[in-house]
NUGU-45492 format. One record per residue (C-alpha): residue in one letter; x, y, z; residue number from 0. Coordinates in nm, 4 decimals, padded with zeros to 6 digits, always signed. Layout:
# NUGU-45492
   drengu         xx         yy         zz   zamar
        a          X          Y          Z     NUM
...
//
This chain:
# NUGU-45492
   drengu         xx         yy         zz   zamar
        x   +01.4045   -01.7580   -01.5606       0
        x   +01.6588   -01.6149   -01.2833       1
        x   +01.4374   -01.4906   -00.9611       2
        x   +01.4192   -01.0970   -00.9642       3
        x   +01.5819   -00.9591   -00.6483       4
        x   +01.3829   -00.7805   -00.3987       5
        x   +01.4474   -00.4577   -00.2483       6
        x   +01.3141   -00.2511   +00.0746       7
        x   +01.0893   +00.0473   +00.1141       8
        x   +01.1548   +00.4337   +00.1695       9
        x   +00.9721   +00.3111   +00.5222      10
        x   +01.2084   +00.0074   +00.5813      11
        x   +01.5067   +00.2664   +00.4722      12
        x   +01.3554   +00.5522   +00.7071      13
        x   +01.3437   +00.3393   +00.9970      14
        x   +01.7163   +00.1692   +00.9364      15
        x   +01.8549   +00.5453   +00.9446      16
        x   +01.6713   +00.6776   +01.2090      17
        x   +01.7832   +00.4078   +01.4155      18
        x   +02.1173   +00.4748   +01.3440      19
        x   +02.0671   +00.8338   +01.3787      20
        x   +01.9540   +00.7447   +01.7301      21
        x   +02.2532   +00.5339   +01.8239      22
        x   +02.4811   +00.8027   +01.7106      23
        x   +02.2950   +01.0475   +01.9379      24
        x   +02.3391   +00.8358   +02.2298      25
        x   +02.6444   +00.7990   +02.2201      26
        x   +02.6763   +00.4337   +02.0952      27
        x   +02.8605   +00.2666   +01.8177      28
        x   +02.7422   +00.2254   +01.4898      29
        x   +02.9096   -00.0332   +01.2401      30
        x   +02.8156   -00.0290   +00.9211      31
        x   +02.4815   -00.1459   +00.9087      32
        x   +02.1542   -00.1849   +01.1470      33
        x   +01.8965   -00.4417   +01.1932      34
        x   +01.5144   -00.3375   +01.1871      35
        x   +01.1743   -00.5255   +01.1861      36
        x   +00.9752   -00.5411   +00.9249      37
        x   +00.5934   -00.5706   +00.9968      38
        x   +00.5784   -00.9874   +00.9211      39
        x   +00.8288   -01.0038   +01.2087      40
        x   +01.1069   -01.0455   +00.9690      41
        x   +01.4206   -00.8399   +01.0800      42
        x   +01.6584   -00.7187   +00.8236      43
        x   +01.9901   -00.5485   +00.8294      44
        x   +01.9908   -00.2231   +00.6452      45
        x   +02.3833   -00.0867   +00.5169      46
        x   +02.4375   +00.2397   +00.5788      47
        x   +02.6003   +00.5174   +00.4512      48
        x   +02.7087   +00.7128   +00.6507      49
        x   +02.6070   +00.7628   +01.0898      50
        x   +02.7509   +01.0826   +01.2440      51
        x   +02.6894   +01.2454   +01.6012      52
        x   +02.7101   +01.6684   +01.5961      53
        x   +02.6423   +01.9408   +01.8455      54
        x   +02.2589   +01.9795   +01.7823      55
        x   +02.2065   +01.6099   +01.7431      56
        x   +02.3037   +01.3140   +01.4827      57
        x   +02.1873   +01.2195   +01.1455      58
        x   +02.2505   +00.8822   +00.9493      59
        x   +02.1571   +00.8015   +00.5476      60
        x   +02.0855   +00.5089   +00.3486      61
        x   +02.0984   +00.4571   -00.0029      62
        x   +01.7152   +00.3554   -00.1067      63
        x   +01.8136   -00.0581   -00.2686      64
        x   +01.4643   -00.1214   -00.4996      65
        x   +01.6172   -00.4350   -00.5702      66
        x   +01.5194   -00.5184   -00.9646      67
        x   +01.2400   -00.2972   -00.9277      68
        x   +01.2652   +00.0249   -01.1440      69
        x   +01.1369   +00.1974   -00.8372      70
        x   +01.1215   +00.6126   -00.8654      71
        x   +01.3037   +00.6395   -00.5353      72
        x   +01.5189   +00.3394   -00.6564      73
        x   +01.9117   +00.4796   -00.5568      74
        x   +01.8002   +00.7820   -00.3228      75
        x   +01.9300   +00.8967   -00.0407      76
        x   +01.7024   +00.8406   +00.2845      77
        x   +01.8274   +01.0912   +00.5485      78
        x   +01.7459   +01.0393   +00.9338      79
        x   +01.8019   +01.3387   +01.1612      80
        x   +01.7189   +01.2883   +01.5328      81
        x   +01.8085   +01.5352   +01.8801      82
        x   +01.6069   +01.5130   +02.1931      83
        x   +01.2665   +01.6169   +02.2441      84
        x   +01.0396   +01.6554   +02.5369      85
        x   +00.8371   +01.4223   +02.6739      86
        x   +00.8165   +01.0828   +02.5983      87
        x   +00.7019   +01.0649   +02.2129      88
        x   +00.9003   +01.0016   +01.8659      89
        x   +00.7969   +01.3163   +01.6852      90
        x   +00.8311   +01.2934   +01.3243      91
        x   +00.9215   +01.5725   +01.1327      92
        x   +00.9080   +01.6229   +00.7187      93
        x   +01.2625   +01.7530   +00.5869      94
        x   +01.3938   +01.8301   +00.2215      95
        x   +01.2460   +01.6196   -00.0380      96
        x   +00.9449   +01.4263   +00.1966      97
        x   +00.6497   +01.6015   +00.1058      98
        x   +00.3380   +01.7737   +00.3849      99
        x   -00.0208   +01.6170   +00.3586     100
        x   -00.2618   +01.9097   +00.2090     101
        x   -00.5696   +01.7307   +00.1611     102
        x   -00.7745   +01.5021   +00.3865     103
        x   -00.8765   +01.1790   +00.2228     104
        x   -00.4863   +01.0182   +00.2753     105
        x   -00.4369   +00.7597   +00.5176     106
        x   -00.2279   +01.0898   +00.6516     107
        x   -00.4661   +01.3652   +00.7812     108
        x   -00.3617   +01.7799   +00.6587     109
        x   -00.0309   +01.9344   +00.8062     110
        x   +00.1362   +01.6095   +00.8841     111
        x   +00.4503   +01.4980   +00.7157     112
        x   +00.3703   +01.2747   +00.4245     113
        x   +00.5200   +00.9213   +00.6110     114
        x   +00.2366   +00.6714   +00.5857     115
        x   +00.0877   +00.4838   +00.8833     116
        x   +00.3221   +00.1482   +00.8410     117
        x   +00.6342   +00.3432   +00.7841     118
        x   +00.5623   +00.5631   +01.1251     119
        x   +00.5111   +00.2604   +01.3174     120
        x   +00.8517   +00.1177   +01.1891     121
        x   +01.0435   +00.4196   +01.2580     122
        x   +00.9172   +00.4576   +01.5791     123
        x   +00.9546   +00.0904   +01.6571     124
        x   +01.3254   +00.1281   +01.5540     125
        x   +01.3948   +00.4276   +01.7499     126
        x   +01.2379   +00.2773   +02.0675     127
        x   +01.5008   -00.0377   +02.0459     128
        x   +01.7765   +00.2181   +02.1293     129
        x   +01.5948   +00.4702   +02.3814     130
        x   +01.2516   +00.5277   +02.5575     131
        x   +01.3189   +00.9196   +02.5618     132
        x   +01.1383   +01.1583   +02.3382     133
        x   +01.3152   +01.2133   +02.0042     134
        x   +01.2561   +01.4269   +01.7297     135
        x   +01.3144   +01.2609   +01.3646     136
        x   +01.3214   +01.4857   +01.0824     137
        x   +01.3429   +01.2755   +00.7711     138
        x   +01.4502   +01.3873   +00.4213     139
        x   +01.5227   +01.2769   +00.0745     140
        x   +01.7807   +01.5249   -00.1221     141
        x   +01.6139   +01.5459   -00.4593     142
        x   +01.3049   +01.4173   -00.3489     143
        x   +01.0838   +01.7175   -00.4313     144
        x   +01.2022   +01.7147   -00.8121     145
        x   +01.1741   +01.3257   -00.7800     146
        x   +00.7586   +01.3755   -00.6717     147
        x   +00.7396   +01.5369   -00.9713     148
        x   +00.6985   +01.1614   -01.1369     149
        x   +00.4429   +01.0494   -00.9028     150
        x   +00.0896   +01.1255   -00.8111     151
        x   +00.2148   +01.3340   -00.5370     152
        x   +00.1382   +01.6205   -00.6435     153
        x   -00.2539   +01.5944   -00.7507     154
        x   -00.3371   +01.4409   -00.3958     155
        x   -00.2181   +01.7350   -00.2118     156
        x   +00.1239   +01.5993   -00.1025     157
        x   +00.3331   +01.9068   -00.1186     158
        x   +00.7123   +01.9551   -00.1279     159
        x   +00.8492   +01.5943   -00.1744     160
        x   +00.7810   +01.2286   -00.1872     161
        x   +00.6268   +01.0124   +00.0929     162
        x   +00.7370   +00.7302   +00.2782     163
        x   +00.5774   +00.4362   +00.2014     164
        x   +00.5441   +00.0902   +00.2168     165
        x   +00.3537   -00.1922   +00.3721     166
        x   +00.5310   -00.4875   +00.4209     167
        x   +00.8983   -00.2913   +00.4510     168
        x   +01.0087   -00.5217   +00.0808     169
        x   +00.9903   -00.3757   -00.2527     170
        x   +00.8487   -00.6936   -00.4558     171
        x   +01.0211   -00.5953   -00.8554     172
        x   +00.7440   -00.5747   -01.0858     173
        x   +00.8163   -00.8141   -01.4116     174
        x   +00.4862   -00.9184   -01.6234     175
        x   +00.6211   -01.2205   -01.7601     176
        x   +00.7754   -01.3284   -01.4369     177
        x   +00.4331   -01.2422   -01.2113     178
        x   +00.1898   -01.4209   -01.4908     179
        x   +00.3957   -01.7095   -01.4262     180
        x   +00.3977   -01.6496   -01.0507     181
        x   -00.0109   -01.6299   -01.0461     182
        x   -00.0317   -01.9159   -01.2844     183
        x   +00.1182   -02.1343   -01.0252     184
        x   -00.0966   -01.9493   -00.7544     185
        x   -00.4388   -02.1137   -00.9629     186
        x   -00.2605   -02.4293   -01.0400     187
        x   -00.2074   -02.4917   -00.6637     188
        x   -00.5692   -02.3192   -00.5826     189
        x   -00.7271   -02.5828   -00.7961     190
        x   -00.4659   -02.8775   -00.6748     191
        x   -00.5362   -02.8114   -00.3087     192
        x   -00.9370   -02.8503   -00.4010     193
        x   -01.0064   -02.5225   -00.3936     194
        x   -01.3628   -02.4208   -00.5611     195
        x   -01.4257   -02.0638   -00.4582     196
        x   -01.1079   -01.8711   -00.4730     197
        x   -01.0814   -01.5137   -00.3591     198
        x   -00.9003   -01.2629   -00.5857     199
        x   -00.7286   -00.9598   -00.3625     200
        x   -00.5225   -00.6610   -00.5302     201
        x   -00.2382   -00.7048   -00.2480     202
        x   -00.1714   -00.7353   +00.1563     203
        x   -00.4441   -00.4947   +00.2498     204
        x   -00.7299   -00.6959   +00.0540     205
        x   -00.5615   -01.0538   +00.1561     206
        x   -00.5785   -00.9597   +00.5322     207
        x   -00.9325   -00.8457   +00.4795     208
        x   -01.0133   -01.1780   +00.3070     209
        x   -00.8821   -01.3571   +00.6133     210
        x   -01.0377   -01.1052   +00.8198     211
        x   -01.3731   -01.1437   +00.7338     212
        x   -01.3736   -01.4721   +00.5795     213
        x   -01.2663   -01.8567   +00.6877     214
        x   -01.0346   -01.8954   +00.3735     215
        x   -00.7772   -02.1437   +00.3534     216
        x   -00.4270   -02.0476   +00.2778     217
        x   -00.4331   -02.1780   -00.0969     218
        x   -00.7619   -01.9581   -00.1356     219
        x   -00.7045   -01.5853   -00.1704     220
        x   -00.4652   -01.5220   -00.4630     221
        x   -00.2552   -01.1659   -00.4750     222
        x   -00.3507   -01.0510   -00.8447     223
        x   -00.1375   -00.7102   -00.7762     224
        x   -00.2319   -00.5104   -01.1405     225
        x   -00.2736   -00.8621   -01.3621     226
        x   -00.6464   -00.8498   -01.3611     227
        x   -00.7165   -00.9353   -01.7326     228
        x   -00.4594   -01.1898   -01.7356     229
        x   -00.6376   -01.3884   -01.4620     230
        x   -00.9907   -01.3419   -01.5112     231
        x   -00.8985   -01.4729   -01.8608     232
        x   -00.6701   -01.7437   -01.6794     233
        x   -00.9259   -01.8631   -01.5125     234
        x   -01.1450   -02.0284   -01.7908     235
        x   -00.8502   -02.3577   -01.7338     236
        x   -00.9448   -02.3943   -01.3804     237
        x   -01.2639   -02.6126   -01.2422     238
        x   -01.3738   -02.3094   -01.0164     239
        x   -01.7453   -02.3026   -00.9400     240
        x   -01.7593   -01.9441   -00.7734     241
        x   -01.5434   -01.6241   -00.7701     242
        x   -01.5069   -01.3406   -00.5203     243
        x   -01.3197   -01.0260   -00.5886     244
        x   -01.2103   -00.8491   -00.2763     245
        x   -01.0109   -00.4801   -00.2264     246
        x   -01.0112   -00.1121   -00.1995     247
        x   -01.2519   +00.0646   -00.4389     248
        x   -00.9902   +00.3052   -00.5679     249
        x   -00.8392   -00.0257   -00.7237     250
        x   -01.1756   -00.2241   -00.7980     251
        x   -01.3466   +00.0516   -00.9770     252
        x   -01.1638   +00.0523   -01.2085     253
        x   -01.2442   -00.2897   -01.2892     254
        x   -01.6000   -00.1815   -01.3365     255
        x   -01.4427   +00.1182   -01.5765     256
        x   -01.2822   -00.1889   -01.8310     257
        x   -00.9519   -00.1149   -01.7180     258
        x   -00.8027   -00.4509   -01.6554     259
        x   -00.4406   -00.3611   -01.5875     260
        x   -00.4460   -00.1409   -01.2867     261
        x   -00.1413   +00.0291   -01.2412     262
        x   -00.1216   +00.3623   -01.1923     263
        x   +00.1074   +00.4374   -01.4916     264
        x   -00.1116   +00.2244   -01.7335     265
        x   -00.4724   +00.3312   -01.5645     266
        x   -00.6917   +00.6294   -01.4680     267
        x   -00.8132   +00.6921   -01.1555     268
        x   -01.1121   +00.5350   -01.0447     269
        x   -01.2662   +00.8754   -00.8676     270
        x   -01.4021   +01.0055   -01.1419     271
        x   -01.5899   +00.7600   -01.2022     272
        x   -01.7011   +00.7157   -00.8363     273
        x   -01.7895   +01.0426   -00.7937     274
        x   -02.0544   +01.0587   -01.0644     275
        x   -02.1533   +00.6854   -00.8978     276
        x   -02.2022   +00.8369   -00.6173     277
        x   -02.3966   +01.1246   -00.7012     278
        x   -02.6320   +00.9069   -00.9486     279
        x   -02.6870   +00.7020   -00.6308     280
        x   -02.6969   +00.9171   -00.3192     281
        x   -02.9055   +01.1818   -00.5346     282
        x   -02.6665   +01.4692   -00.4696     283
        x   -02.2602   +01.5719   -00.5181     284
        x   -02.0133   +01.4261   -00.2364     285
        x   -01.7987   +01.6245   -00.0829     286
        x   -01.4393   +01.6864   -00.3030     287
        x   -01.1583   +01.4446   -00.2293     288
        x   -00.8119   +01.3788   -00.4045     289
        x   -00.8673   +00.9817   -00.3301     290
        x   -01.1526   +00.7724   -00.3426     291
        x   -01.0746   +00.6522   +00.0035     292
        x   -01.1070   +01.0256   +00.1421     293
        x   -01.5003   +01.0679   -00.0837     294
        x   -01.5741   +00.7696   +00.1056     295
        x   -01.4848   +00.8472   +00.4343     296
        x   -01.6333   +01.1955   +00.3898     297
        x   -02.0083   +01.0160   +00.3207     298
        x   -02.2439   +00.9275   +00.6484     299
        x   -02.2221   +00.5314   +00.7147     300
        x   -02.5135   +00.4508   +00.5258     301
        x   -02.4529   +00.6587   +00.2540     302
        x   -02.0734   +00.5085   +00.2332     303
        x   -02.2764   +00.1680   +00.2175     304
        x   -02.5170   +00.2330   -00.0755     305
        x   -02.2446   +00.3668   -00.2930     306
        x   -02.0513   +00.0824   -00.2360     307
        x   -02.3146   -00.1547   -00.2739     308
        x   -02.3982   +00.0076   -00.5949     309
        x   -01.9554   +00.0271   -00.6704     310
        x   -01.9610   -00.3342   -00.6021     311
        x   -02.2497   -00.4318   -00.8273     312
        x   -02.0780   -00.1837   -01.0720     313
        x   -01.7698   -00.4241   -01.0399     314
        x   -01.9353   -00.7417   -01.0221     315
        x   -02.1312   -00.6957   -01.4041     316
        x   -01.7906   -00.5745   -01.5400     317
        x   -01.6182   -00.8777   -01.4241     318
        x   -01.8798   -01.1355   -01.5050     319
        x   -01.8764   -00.9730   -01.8738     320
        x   -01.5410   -01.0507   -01.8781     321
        x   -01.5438   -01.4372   -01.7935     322
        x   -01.8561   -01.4660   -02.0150     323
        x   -02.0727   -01.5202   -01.6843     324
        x   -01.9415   -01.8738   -01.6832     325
        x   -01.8577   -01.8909   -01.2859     326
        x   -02.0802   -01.6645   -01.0546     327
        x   -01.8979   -01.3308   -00.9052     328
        x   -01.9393   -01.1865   -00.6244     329
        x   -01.7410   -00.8503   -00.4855     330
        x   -01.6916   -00.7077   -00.1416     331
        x   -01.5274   -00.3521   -00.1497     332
        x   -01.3030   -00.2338   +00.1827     333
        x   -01.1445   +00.0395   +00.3080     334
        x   -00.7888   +00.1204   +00.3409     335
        x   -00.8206   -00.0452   +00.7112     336
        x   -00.9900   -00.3315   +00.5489     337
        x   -01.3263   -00.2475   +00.7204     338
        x   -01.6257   -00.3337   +00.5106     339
        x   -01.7332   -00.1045   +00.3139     340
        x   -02.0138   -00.2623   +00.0734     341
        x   -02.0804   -00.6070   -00.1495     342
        x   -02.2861   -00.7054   -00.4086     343
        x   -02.3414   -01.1331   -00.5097     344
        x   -02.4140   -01.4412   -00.3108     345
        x   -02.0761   -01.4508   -00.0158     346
        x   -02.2166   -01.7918   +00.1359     347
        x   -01.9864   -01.9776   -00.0286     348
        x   -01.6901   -01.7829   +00.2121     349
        x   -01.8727   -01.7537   +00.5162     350
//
């Protein structure tokens, strides 16, 4: 089976044209493509389509490479304006096609263009390798708005566009039979290496959580992305004594909800389900929130910890169901920062 190529993010493309868009503004040459860091420390060079200086500033574009992944944004056109700003900050602006936070619950608060926390950091990161002055980048997508028309976009408040996203700066392609294979492997080493008590994580956010609160070794904590079925069933080959499930509760709960394959397109959202948790639990209605991560965040600390206690315990019973109770589970929920949130089994076997 031929390796499916990888691709970058909107974030990875934002930051490769507003770089450019930089050089062009101060004066510098631009060839046809720049080099930007990715948050691994990886750098990359990005092609470009086009870099052009004018009177009010200078704008660059890159055309959005998904790689094999049948991305939304896959082919787009990420557009970097920049021009000089007071002060000392890179001020990012939303243009055509990147949508405006609404609601509070994102990892974005209200009013703020809709360019998540990793993506910000990159762009800004880019921008400083050219100049320390202030800079204002306006970023757009040309067809984006019609484009967030095919994503959740517009039920969590993200108006007028898509966001810019992305974690690691790579689009990894999504192919079921290629990624059962890939996690396959990922147990077959687990158990090769020794490994008893593996940790199951949903992607980088729940794998640097793992390692954050947890002395795992590297063989240990296994990226299950959406495949949940597949490897709780996968598991009943392997000679593992105990089983932790670690990750964000909008992807976890709907474990406890029977829904084993967890992509958006091919799941509900878990906050319906967490909402009525949370009012069974805390005795009264919690506050309304377009994410799970935003109904947590608007709970008191120990009311955020007995829902996700009870979330957890919610998760654990579904999962042991599954496996027929034939390993022990345990489950620690976290938030998008991978801060502990709440856990339900026996962890001594990680600590």
């Amino acid at each position: 089976m031929s390796a499916l190529r990888e691709g970058f993010t909107t974030g990875t493309c934002a930051a490769a044209a507003a770089k450019a868009a930089t050089l062009a503004l101060c004066g510098q040459p631009v060839s046809g493509a720049v080099e930007v860091g990715l948050p691994d420390g990886a750098r990359v060079r990005i092609p470009l389509c086009y870099a052009k200086a004018s009177a009010g500033g200078a704008e660059a574009a890159v055309r959005k490479d998904a790689g094999d992944d049948p991305d939304v944004t896959r082919g787009a056109l990420v557009v970097a304006s920049a021009s000089w700003a007071d002060g000392q900050d890179v001020r990012l602006e939303a243009g055509d096609g990147v949508g405006t936070v609404t609601k509070p619950g994102l990892s974005v608060p209200p009013g703020e263009p809709a360019i998540n926390p990793v993506p910000r950091r990159m762009i800004q990161a880019a921008v400083r390798e050219v100049t320390g002055r202030g800079i204002k980048v306006v970023v757009s997508i040309p067809g984006g708005q019609a484009l967030a028309a095919k994503t959740f976009n517009p039920r969590l408040g993200v108006v007028g566009g898509l966001s810019i996203l992305g974690t690691t700066g790579r689009v990894r392609p999504y192919s079921c039979p290629a990624l059962r294979e890939a996690l396959k492997c990922a147990l077959s080493v687990a158990a090769a290496c020794g490994i008893q008590a593996p940790v199951l994580v949903p992607g980088h956010i729940g794998e640097r959580a793992a390692r954050k609160h947890f002395r795992l070794a590297a063989e240990q904590v296994i990226e299950v992305g959406n495949e949940w079925g597949f490897v709780l069933d996968a598991l009943a080959e392997y000679p593992f004594t105990r089983l932790l499930l670690l990750g964000h509760p909008g992807k976890l709960g709907k474990l406890a909800a029977g829904q084993w394959d967890t992509h958006s397109s091919r799941s509900g959202s878990a906050l319906p389900q967490v909402a009525d948790l949370a009012q069974a639990v805390l005795g009264h209605r919690v506050t309304e929130s377009p994410t799970v991560e935003g109904l947590f965040m608007g709970l008191s600390a120990p009311d955020r910890t007995r829902l996700a206690d009870a979330l957890a315990a919610k998760v654990r019973e579904s999962v042991a169901g599954r496996i027929r109770q034939e390993i022990p589970v345990s489950v620690v929920l976290v938030n998008m920062q991978g801060e502990w949130l709440g856990a339900d089994g026996d962890l001594t076997a990680w600590r």
